[in-house]
N, C-alpha and C positions, 0 to 999 in steps of 0.2 A: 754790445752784441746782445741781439734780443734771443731768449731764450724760444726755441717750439715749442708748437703745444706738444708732439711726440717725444719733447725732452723734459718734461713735466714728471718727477720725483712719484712716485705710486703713494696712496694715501697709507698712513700708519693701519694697520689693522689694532680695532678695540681688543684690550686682552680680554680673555672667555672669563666671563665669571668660574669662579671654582664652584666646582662639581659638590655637587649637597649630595654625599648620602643619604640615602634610601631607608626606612628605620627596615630595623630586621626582624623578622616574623616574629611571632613569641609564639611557641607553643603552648601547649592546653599546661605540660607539666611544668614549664618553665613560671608562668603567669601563677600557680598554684606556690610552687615553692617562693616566690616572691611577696605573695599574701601569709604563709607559714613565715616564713623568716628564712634568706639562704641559707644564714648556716643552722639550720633547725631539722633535725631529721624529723618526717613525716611520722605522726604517731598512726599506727597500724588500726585497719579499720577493721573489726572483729561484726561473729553473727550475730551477737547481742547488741552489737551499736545498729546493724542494718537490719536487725529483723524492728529497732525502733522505729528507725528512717521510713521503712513501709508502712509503719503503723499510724505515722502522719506524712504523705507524700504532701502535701502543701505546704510544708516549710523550708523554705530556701536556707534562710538561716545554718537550721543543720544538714542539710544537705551540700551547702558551700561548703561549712567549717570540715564535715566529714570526708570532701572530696578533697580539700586540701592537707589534708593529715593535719589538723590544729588539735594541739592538747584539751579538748574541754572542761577537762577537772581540773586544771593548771589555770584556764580561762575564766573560769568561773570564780574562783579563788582570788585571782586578778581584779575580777569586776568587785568582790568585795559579798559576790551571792555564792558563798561555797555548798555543794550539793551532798550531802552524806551519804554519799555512794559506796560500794566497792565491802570484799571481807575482810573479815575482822583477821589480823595474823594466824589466829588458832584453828579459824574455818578453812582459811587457806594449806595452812598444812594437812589437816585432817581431811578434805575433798586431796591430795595428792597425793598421800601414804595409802587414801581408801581406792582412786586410781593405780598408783602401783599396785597393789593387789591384786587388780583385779586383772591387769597386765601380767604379771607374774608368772614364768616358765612358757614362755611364748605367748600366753593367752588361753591357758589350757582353760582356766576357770569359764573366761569370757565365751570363747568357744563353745562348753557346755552347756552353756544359759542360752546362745545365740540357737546353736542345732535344736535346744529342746522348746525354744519357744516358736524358729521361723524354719527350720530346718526340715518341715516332711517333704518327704521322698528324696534326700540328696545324704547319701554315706555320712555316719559321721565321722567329726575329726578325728582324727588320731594324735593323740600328743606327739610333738615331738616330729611330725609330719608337715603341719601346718605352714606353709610358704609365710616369711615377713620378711619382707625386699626391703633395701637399706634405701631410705629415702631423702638422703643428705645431699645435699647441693648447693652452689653460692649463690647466693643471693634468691628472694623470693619469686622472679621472672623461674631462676634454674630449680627451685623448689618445686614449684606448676606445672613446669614441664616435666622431671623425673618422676611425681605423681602420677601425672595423666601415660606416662612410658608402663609406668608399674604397672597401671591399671589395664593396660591394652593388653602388657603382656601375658595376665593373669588371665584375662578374658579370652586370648585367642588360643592360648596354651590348656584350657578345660571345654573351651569348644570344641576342642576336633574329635571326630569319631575316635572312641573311643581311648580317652582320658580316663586317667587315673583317679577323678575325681578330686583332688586335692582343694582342698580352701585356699585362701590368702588373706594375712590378716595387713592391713595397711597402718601403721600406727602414725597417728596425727602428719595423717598426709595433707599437703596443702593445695587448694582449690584457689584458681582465678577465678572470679565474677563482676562483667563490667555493671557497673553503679552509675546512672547518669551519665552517659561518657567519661569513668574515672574509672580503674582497672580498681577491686577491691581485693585482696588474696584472706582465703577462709580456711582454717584450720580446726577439723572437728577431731575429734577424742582416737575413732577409729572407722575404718572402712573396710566392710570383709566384703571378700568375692567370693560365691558361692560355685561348687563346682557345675551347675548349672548357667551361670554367667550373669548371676543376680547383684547388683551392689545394694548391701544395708549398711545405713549411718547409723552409730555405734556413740550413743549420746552415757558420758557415766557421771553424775549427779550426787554429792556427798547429802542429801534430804533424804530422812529415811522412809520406805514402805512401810507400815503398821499394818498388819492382818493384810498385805495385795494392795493396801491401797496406801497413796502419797495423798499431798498438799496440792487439789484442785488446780490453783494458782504457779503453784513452781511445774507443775505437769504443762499448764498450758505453756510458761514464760520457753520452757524444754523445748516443746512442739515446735512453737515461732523459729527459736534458734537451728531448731534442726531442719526445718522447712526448707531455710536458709541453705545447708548443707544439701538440701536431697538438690533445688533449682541448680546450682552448679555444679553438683556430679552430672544433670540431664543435658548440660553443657557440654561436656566430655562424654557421655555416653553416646550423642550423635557421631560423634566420628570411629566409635570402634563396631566395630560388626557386632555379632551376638550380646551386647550388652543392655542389661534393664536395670532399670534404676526402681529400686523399693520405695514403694510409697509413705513404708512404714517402716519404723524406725525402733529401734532394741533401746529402750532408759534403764540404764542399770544404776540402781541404788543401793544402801543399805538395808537389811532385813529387819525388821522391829528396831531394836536397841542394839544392835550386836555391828560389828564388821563386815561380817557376811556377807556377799553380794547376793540379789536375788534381780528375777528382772520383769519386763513391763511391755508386752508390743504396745506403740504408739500409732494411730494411722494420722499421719499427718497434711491428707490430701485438701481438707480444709485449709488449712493453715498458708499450703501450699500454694492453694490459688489466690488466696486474698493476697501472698507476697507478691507475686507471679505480675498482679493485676496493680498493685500499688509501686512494684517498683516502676513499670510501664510509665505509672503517671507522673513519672519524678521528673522537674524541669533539668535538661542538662545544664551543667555546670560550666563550661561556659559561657552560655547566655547568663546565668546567676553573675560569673567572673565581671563580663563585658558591661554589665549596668554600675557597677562599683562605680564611684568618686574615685578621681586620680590621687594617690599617693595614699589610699587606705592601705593599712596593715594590721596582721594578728601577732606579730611578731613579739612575744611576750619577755624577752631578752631587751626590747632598744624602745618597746612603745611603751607610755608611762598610762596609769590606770584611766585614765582621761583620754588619750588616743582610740586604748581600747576599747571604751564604751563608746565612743562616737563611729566606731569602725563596727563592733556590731549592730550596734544599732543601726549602721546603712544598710542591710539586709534582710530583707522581708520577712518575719516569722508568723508562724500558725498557732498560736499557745492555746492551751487546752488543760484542765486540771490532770488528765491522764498523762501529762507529761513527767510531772513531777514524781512520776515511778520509771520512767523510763531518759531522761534528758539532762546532763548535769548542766545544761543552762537553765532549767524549767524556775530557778527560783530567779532568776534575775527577769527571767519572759512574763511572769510573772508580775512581778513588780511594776514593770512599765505597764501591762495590759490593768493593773487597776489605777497606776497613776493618770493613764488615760480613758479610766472610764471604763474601757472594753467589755460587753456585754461575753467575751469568747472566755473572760474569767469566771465564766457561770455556768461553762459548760457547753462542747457542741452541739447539744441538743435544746438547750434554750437560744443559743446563736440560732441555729434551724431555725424556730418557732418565730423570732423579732423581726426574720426578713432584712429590711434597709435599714431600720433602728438599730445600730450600731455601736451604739451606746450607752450606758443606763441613765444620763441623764436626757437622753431623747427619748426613753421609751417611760420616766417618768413623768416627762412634759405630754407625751402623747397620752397619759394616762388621766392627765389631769386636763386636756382638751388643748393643750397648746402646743409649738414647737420651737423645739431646744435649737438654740443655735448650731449651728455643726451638723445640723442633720443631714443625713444624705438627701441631692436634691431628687434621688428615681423614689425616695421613701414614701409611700401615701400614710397620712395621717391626719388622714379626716375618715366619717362616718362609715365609707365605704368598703375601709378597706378591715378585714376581720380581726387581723392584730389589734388595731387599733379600739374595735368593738371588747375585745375579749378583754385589754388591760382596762380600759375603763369601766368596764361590769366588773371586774377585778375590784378594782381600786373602788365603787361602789358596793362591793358587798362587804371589803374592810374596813370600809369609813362606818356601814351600819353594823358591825356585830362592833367595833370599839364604842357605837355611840349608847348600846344595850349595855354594856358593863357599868357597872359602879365607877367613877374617880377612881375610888381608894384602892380596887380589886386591878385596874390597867395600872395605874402607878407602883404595885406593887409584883408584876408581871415584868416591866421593865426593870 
């Protein structure tokens, strides 16, 4: 019996290949903590690491490391370039006993210093009157937001006709501020709200005043840091009504040689704007993330010193000698920018001046009429171009004042 073709067995169906998951998004904080080490809590990015970060926006380098909370004094250590950063125990106690002080019975002190130096035309405190809202909360997200609640409330409770005029003193309230696409949270000293609905940051600095006047240098290092503070109160001052953000900021220090506090208006609207204008220019972090080599890590718990130098080293830096007052990587950025030559170890300002010579041994070859291997190929280094005029009338006027001296008088200069 011959079988039909309508009694013909149906063909097996191919079994489906198995279903490939999809990979799953990584977010900005996930890919961050991955770079940090999972189980590594993010070390906290403060106004003195980000009033640096502004002060070189063209370094990815710390700008990754910062946005990923990477320890950099732990990292540096690691790489074998420890940076002699940070106070000595004694300074640290003495700037915190000299802060309590001046904290001390609400702030009566502080208070007096603040009304006599910023305070015309606004009642002054009254001891003992002075509002200080409890600003405890878990975790740094609920930190930011109870701050920025205080603050509103402070503001909208001395705005209304006729208020009591009461101050508000905020002690070390915390400030969100996004950093290259990375949330930063900023903690300054103090924050008063004036019964007029004024905010002044409240910077208190254990370097003492001598006759009214500080250390040039720690005055300005203050500014930068407080600069910091005033850009993310303007953050929070957009969303409450009647609130102004002070331009200028109250340094209280110590008076001569004594305890005492005495104090300092700072205006810090320079300072302000160059951060304002530098953080702007900062690559997000992200993009810094997304160029990474796969399986880079700063993980200073599982990666061995050889990982970690080849992991930062995949990161673009800016080095500059003014780092090395501000960067606890500057002495390892360092190091590589002379082992390769790097003209930017001479300074941003003779980097400016070489143009495409990038090197010192290019901008010696171009001095001596030739060109160095390695040179960039946009770099002109012939007659025309005026670098190149200027090092070799250089290198010509110190070939003839060496060939004026004595032997005896150049060999004894060396």
């Amino acid at each position: 019996m011959s079988d039909s073709p309508g009694s013909a067995p149906a063909p097996t169906a191919a079994p489906a290949p198995p279903a490939v998951p999809e990979p799953r998004p990584t977010t900005l904080r996930q890919r961050l903590a991955e770079l940090r080490g999972p189980d590594v809590a993010p070390h906290p990015l403060d106004a003195r690491a980000l009033a640096a970060l502004a002060a070189n926006p063209g370094c990815g380098r710390r700008a990754l490391l910062d946005g990923a909370g990477v320890d950099k004094t732990a990292l540096a250590a690691a790489l074998g370039s420890p940076a002699p950063f940070g106070q000595s125990q004694f300074a640290f106690m003495r700037g915190n006993a000299f802060e309590a002080r001046v904290k001390a019975d609400g702030g009566t002190e502080l208070m007096r210093l603040l009304h006599e130096r910023m305070g015309a035309g606004s009642p002054p405190p009254v001891p003992g009157e002075v509002l200080v809202p409890d600003l405890s909360a878990a975790g740094p997200e609920g930190r930011a937001a109870r701050t920025a609640l205080a603050l509103r409330e402070a503001t909208g409770a001395e705005a209304k006709p006729g208020a009591s005029g009461a101050w508000t003193l905020l002690v070390h309230p915390l400030l969100a501020l996004e950093v290259a696409g990375s949330p930063a949270y900023l903690e300054p000293d103090a924050v008063v709200v004036h019964p007029d609905g004024r905010w002044t940051v409240v910077e208190i600095k254990s370097f003492p005043m001598i006759d009214s006047s500080a250390d040039p240098s720690k005055v300005g290092a203050a500014a930068r840091q407080a600069a910091v503070y005033v850009l993310a109160l303007e953050r929070v001052a957009v969303r409450v009504t009647g609130a102004r953000v002070d331009h200028s900021v109250l340094l209280v220090c110590p008076r001569d040689f004594s305890n005492l506090p005495t104090a300092s208006v700072v205006d810090v609207r320079k300072q302000l704007s160059v951060t304002r204008r530098q953080l702007t220019r900062l690559t997000r972090i992200e993009d810094l993330a997304a160029t990474l080599p796969e399986g880079i890590s700063f993980d200073l718990e599982r990666c061995s010193p050889a990982e970690l130098t080849a992991a930062v080293d995949s990161v673009t830096a800016a080095y500059a000698p003014e780092c090395l007052a501000a960067c606890e990587l500057a002495f390892h950025c360092r190091g590589r920018a002379r082992s390769a030559g790097a003209v930017e170890a001479l300074g941003r300002g003779v980097r400016g001046e070489l143009g495409g010579l990038t090197t010192v041994g290019a901008v010696l070859a171009a001095a001596r009429g030739e060109t160095a291997p390695g040179t960039d190929p946009g770099a002109r280094t012939d007659d025309d171009d005026p670098t190149v005029v200027a090092l070799r009338r250089a290198a010509a006027l110190r070939a003839e004042a060496l060939a004026s001296v004595p032997e005896g008088a150049v060999a004894g200069c060396r």
